[in-house]
N, CA, C and O atoms as a GROMACS GRO file, in nm:
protein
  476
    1UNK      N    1  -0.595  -5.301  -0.739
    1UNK     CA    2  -0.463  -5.332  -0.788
    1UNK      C    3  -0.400  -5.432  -0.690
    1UNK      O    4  -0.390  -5.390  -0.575
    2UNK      N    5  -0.357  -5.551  -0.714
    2UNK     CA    6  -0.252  -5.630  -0.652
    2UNK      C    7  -0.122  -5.578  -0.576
    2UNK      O    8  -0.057  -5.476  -0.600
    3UNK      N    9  -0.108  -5.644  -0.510
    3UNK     CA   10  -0.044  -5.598  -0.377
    3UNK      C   11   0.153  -5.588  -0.486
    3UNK      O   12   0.246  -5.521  -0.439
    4UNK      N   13   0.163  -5.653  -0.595
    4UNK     CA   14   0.284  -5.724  -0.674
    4UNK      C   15   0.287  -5.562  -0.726
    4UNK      O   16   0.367  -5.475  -0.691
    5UNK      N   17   0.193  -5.552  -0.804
    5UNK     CA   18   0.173  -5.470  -0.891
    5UNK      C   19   0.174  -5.311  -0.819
    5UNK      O   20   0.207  -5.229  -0.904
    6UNK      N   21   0.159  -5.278  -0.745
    6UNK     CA   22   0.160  -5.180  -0.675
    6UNK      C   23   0.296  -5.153  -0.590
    6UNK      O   24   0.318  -5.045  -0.534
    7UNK      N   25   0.386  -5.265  -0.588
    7UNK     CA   26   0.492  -5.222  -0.540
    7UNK      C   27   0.568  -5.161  -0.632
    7UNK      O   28   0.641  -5.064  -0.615
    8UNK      N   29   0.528  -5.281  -0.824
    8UNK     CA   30   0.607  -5.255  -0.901
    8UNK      C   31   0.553  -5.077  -0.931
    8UNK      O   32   0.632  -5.034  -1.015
    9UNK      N   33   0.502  -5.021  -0.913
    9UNK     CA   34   0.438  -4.899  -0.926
    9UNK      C   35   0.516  -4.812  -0.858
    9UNK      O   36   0.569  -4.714  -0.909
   10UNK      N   37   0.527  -4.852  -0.717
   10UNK     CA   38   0.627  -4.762  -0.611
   10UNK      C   39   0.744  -4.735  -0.658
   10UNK      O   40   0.789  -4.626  -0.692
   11UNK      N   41   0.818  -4.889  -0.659
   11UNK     CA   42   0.963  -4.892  -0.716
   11UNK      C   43   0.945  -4.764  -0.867
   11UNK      O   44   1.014  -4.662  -0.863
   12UNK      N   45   0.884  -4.780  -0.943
   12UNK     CA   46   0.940  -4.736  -1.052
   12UNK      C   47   0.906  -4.553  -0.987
   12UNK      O   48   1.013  -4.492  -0.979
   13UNK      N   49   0.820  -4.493  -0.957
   13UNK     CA   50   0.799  -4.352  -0.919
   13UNK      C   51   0.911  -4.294  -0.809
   13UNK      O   52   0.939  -4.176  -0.794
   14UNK      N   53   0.974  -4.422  -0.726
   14UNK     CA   54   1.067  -4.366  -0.660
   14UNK      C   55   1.193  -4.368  -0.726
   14UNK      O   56   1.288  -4.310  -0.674
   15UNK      N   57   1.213  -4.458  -0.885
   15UNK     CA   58   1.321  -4.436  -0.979
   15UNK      C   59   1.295  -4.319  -1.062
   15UNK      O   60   1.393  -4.258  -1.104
   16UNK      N   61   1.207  -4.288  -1.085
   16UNK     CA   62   1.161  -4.165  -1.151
   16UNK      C   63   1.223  -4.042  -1.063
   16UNK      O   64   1.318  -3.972  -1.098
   17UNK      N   65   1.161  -4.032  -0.959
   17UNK     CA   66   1.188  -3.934  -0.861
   17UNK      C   67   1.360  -3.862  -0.872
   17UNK      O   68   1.403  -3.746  -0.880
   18UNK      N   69   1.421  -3.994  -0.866
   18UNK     CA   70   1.597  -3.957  -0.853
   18UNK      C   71   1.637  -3.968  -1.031
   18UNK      O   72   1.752  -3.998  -1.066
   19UNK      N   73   1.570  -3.952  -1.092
   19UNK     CA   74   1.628  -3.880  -1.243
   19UNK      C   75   1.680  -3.758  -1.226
   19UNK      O   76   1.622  -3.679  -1.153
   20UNK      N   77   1.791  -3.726  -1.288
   20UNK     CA   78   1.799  -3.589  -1.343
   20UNK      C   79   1.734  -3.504  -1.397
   20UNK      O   80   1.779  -3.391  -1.379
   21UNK      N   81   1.647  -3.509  -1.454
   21UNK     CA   82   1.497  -3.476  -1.515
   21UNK      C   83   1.420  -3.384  -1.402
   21UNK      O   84   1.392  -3.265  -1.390
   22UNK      N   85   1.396  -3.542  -1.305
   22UNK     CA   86   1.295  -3.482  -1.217
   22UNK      C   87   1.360  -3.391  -1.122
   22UNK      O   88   1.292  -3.301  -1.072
   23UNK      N   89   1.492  -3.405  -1.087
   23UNK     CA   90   1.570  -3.364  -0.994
   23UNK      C   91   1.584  -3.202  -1.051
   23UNK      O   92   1.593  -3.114  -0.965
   24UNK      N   93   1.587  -3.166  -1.186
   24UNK     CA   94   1.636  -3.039  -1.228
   24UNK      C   95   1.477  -2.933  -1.233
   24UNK      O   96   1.460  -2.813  -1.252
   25UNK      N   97   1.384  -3.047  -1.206
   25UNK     CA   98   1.243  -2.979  -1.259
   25UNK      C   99   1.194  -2.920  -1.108
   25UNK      O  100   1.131  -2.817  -1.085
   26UNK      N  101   1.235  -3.004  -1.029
   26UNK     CA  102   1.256  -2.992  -0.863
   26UNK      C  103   1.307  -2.870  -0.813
   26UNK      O  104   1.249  -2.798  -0.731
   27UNK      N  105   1.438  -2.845  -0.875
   27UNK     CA  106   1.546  -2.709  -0.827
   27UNK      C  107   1.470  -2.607  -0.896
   27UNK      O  108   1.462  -2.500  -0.836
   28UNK      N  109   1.414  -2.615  -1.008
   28UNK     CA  110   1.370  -2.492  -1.131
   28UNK      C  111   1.225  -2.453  -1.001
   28UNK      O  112   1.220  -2.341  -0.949
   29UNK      N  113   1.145  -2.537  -0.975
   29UNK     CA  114   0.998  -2.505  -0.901
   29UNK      C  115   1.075  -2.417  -0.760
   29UNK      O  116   1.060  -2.297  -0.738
   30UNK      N  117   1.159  -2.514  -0.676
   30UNK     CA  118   1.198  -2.385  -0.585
   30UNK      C  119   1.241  -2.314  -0.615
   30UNK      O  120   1.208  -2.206  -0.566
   31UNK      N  121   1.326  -2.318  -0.695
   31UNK     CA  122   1.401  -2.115  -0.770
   31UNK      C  123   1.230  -2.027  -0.764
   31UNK      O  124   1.193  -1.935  -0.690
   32UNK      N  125   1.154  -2.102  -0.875
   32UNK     CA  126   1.045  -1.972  -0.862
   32UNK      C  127   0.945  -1.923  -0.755
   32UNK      O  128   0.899  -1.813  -0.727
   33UNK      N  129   0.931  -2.038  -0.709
   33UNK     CA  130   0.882  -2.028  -0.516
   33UNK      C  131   0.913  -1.963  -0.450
   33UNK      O  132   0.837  -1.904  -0.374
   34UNK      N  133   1.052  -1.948  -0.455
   34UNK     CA  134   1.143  -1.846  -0.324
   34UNK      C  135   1.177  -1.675  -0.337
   34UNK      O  136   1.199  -1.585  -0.255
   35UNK      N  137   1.169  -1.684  -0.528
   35UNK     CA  138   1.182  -1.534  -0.487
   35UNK      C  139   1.130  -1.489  -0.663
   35UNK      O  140   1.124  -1.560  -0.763
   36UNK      N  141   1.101  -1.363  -0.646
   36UNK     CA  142   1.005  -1.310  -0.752
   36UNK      C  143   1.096  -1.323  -0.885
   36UNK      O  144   1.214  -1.358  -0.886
   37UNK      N  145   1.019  -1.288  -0.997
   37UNK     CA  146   1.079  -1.303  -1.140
   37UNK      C  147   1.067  -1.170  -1.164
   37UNK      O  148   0.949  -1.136  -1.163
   38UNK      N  149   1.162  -1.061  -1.190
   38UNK     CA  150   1.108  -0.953  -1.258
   38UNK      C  151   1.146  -0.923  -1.413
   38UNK      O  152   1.251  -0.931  -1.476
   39UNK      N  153   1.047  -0.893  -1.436
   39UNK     CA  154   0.996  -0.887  -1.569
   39UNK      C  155   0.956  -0.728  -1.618
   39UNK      O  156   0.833  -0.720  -1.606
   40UNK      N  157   1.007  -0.606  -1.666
   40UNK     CA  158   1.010  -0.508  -1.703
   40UNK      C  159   0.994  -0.398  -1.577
   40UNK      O  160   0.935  -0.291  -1.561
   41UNK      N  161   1.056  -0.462  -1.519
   41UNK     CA  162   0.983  -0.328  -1.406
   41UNK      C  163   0.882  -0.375  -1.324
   41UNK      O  164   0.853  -0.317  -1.219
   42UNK      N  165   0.826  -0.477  -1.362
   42UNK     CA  166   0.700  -0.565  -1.262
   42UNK      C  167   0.788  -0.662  -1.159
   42UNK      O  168   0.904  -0.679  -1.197
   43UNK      N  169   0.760  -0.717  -1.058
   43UNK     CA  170   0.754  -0.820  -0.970
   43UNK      C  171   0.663  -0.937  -1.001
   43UNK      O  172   0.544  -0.914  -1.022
   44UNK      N  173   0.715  -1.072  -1.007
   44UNK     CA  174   0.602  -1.179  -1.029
   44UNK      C  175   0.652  -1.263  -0.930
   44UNK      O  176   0.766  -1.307  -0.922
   45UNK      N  177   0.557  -1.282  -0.852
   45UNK     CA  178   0.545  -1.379  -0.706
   45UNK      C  179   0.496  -1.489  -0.812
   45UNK      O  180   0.439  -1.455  -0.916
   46UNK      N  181   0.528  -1.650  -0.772
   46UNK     CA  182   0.477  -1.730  -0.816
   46UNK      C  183   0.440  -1.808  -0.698
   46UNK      O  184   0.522  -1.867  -0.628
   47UNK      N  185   0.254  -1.805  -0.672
   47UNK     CA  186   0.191  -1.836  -0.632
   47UNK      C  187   0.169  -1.979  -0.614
   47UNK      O  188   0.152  -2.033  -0.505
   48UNK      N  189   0.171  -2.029  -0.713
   48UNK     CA  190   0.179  -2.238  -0.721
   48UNK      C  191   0.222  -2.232  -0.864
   48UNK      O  192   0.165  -2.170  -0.953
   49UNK      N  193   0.408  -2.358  -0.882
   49UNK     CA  194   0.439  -2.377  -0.962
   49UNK      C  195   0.378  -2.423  -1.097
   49UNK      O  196   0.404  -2.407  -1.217
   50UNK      N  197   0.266  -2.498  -1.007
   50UNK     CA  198   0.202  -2.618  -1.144
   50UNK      C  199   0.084  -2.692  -1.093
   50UNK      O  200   0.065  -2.744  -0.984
   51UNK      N  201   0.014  -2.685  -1.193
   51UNK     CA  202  -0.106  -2.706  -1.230
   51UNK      C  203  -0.206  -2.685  -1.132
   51UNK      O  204  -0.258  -2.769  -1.059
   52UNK      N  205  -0.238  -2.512  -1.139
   52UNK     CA  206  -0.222  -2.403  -1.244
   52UNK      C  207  -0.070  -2.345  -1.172
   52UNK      O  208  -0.034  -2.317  -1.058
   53UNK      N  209  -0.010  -2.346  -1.300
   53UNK     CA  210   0.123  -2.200  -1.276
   53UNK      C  211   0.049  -2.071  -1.268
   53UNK      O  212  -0.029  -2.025  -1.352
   54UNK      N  213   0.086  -2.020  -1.152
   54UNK     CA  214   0.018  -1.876  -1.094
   54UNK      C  215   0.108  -1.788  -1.070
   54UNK      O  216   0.213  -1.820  -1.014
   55UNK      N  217   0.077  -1.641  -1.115
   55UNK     CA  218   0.151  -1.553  -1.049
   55UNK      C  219   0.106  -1.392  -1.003
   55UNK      O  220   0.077  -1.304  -1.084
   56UNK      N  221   0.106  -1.382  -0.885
   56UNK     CA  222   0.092  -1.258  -0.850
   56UNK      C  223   0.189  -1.108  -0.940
   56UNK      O  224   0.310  -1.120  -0.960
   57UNK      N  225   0.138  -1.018  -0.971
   57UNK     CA  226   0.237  -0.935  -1.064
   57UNK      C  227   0.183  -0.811  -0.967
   57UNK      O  228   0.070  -0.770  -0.939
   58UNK      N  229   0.346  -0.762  -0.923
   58UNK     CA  230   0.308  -0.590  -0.855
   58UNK      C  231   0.402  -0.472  -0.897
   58UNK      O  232   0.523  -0.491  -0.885
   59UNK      N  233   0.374  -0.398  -0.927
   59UNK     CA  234   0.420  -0.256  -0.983
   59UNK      C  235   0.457  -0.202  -0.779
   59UNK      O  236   0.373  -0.176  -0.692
   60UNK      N  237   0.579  -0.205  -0.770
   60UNK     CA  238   0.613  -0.200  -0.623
   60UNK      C  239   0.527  -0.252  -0.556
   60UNK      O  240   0.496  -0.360  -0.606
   61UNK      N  241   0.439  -0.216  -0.413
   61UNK     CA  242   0.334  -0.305  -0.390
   61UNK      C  243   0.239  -0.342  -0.399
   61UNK      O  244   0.169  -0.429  -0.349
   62UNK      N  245   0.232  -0.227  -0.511
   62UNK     CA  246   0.056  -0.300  -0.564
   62UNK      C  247   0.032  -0.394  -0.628
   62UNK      O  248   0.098  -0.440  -0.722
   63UNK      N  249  -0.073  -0.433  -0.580
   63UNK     CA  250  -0.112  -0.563  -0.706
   63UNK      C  251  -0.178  -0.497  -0.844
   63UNK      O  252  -0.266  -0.413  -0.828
   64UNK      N  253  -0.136  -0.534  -0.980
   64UNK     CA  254  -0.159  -0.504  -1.048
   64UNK      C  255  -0.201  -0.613  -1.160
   64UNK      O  256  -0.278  -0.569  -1.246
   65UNK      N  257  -0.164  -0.738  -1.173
   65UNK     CA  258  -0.242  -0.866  -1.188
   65UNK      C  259  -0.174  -0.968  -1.157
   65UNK      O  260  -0.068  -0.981  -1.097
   66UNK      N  261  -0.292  -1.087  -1.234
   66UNK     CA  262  -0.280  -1.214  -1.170
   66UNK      C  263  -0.252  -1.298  -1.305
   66UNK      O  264  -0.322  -1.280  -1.405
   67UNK      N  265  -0.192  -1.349  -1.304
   67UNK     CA  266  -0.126  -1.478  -1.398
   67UNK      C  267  -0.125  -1.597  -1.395
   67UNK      O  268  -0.055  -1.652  -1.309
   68UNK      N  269  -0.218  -1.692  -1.507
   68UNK     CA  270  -0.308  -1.833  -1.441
   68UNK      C  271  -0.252  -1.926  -1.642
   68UNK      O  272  -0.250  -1.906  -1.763
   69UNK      N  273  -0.221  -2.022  -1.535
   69UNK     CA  274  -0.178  -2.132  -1.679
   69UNK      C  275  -0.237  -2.249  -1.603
   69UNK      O  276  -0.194  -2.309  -1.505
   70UNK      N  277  -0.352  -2.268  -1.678
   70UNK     CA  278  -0.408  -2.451  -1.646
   70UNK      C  279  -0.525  -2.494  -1.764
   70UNK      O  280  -0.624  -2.433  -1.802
   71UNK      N  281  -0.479  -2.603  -1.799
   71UNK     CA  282  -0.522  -2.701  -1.886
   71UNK      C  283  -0.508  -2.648  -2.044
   71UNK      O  284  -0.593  -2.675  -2.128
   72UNK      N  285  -0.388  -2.567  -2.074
   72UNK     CA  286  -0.337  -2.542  -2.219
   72UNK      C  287  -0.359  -2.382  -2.206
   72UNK      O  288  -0.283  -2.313  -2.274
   73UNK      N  289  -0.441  -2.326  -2.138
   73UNK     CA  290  -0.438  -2.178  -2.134
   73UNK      C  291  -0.407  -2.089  -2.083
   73UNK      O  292  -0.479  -2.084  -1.983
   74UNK      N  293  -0.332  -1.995  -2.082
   74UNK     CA  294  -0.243  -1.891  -2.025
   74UNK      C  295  -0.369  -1.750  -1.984
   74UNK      O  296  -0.441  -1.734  -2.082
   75UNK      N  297  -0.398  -1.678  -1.896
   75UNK     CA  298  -0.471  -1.556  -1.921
   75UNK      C  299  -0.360  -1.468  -1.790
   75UNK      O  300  -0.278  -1.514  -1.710
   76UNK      N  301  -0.400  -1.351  -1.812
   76UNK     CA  302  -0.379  -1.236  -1.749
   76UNK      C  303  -0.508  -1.162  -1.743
   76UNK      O  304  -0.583  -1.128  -1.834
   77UNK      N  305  -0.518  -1.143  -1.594
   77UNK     CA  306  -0.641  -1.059  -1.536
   77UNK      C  307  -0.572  -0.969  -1.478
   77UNK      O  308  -0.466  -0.989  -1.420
   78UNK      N  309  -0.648  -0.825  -1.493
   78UNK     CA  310  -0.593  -0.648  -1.415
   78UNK      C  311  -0.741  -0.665  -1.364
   78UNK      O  312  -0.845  -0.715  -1.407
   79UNK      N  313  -0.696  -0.596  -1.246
   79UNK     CA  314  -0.587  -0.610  -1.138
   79UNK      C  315  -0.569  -0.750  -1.075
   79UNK      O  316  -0.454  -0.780  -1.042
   80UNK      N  317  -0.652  -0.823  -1.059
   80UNK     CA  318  -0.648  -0.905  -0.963
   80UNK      C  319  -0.768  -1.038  -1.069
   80UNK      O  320  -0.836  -1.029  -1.171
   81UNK      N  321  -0.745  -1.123  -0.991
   81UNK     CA  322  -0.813  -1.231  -1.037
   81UNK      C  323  -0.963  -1.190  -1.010
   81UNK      O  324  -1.016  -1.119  -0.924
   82UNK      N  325  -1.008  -1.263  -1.117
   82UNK     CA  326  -1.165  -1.231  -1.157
   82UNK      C  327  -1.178  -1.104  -1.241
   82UNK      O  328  -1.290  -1.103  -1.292
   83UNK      N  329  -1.089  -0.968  -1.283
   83UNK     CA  330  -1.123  -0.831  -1.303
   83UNK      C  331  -1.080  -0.869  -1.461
   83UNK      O  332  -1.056  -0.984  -1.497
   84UNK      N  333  -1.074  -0.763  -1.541
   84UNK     CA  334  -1.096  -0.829  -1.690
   84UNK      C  335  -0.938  -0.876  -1.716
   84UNK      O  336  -0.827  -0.835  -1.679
   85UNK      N  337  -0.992  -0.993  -1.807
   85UNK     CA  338  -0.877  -1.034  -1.882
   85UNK      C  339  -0.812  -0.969  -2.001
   85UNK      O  340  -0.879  -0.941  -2.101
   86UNK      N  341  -0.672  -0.943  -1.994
   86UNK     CA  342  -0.624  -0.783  -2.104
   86UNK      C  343  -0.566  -0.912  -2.177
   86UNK      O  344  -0.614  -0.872  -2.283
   87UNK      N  345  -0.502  -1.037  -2.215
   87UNK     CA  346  -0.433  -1.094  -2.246
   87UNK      C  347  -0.442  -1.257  -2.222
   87UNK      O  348  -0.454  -1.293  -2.105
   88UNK      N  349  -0.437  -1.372  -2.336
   88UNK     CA  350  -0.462  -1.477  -2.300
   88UNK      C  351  -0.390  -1.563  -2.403
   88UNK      O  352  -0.327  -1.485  -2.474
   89UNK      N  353  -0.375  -1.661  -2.434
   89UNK     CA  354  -0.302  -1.735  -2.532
   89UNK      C  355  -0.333  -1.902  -2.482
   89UNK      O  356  -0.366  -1.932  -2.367
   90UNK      N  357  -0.314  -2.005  -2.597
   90UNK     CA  358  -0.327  -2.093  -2.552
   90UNK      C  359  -0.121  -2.173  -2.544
   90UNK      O  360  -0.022  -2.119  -2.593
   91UNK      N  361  -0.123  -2.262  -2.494
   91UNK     CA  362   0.020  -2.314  -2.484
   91UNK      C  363   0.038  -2.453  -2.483
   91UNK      O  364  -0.046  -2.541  -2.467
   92UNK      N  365   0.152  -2.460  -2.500
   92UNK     CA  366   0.260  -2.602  -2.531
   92UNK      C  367   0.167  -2.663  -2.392
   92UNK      O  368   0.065  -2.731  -2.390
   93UNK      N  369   0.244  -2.610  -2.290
   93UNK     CA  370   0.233  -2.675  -2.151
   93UNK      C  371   0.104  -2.674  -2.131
   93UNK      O  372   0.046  -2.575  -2.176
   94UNK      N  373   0.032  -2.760  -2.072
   94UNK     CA  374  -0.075  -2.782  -1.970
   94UNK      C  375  -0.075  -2.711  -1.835
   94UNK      O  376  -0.114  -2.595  -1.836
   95UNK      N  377  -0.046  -2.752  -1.748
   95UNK     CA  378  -0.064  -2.690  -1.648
   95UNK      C  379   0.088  -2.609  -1.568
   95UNK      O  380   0.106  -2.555  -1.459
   96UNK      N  381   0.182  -2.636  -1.698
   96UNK     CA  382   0.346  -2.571  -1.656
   96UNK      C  383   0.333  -2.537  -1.774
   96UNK      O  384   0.251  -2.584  -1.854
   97UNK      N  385   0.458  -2.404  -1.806
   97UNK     CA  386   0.466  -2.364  -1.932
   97UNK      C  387   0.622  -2.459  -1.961
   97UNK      O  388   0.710  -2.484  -1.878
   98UNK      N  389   0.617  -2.489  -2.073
   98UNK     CA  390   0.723  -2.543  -2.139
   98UNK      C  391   0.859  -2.464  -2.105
   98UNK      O  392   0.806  -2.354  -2.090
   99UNK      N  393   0.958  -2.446  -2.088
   99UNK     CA  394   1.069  -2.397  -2.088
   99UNK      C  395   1.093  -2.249  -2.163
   99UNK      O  396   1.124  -2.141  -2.113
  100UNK      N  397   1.066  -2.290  -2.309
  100UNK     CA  398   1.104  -2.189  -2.398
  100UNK      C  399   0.977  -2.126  -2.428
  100UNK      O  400   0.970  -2.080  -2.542
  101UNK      N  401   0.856  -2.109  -2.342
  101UNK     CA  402   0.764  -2.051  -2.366
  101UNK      C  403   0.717  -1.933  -2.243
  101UNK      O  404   0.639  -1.839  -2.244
  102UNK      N  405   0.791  -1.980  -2.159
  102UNK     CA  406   0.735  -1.913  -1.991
  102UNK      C  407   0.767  -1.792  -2.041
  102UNK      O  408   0.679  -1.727  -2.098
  103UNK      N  409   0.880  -1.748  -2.029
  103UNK     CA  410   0.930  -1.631  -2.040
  103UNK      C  411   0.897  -1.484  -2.132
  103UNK      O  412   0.872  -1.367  -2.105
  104UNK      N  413   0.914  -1.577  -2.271
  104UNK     CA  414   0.814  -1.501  -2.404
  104UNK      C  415   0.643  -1.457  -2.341
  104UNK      O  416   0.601  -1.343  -2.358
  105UNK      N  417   0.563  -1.557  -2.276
  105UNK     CA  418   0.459  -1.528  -2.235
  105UNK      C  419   0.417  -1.428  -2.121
  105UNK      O  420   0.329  -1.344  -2.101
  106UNK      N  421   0.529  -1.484  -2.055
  106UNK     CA  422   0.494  -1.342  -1.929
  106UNK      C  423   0.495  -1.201  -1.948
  106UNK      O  424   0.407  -1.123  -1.911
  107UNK      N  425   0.634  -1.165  -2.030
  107UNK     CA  426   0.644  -1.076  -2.132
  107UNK      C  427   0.529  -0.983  -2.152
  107UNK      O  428   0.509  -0.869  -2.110
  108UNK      N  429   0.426  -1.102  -2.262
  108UNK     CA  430   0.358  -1.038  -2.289
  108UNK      C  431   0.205  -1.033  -2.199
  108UNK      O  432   0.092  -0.990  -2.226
  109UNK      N  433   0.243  -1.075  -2.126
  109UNK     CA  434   0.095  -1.044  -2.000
  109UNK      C  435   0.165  -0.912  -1.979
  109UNK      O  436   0.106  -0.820  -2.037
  110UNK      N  437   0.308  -0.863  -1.892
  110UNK     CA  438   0.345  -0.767  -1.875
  110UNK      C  439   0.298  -0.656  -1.952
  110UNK      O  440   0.228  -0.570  -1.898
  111UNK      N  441   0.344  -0.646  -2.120
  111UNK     CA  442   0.339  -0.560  -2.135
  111UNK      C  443   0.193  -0.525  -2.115
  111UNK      O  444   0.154  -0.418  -2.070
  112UNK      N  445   0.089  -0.664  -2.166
  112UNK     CA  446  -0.082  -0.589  -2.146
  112UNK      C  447  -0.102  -0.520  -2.009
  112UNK      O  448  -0.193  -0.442  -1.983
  113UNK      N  449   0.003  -0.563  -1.917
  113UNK     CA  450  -0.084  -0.485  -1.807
  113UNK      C  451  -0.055  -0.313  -1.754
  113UNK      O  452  -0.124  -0.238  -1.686
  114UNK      N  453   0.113  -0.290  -1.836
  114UNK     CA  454   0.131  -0.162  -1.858
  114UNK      C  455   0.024  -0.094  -1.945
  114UNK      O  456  -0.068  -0.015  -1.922
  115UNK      N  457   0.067  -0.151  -2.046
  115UNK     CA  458  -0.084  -0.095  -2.160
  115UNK      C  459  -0.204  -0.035  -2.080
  115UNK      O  460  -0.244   0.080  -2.059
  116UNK      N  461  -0.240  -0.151  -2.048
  116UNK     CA  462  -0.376  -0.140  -1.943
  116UNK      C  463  -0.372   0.006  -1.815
  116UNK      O  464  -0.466   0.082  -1.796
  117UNK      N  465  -0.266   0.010  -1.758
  117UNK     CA  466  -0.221   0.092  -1.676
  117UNK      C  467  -0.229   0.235  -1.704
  117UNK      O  468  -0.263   0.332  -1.635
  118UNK      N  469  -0.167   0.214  -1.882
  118UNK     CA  470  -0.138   0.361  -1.885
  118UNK      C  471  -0.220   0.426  -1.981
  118UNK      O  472  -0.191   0.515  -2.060
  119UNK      N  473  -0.348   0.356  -1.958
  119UNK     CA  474  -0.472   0.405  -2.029
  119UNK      C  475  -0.547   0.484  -1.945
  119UNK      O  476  -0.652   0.534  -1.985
   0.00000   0.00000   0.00000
């Protein structure tokens, strides 16, 4: 790439950067970074915002599963990553869940992993 062309590249990613857009997508990733989501009685640590959105899930301190969104697919593994998958779906988002989808989805990893629990 040309030395022209590569600035015009810079300039525009560092106009990108200071959007409102990017700026609100910015505040939303540290909100879930810093402190857990709870979701029925579970704890969800979020492990890495994006690509893969991850989340640790604990019933007080146990680990009780793991929560993985990358490249359109959502799964839930009990207990822990690698152990069976109770729950999976495919999604809007790629490697983030869309807005109006995160929430509905975790949901239902949650409830599979009570399910799972109280078998």
């Amino acid at each position: 790439m040309d030395t022209e062309r590569s600035k015009k590249l810079f300039e525009l990613l560092a106009e990108l950067e200071q959007s409102p857009e990017a700026q609100r997508l910015d505040r939303e990733w540290g909100e879930r970074m810093s402190k857990p989501i709870e979701v029925d009685g579970f704890s969800l640590v979020c492990t890495c915002g994006a690509c893969p959105e991850q989340y640790d899930v604990f019933d007080g301190e146990k680990k009780v599963g793991y929560l993985r969104l990358r490249h359109g697919h959502f799964r839930c593994d009990y207990p822990d990553c690698g152990g069976d998958t109770i729950y999976q779906s495919d999604t809007k988002g790629d490697g983030i869940f869309d807005d109006d989808e995160r929430m509905p989805e975790l949901k239902r990893a949650v409830a599979a992993i009570r399910e799972r629990m109280n078998k």
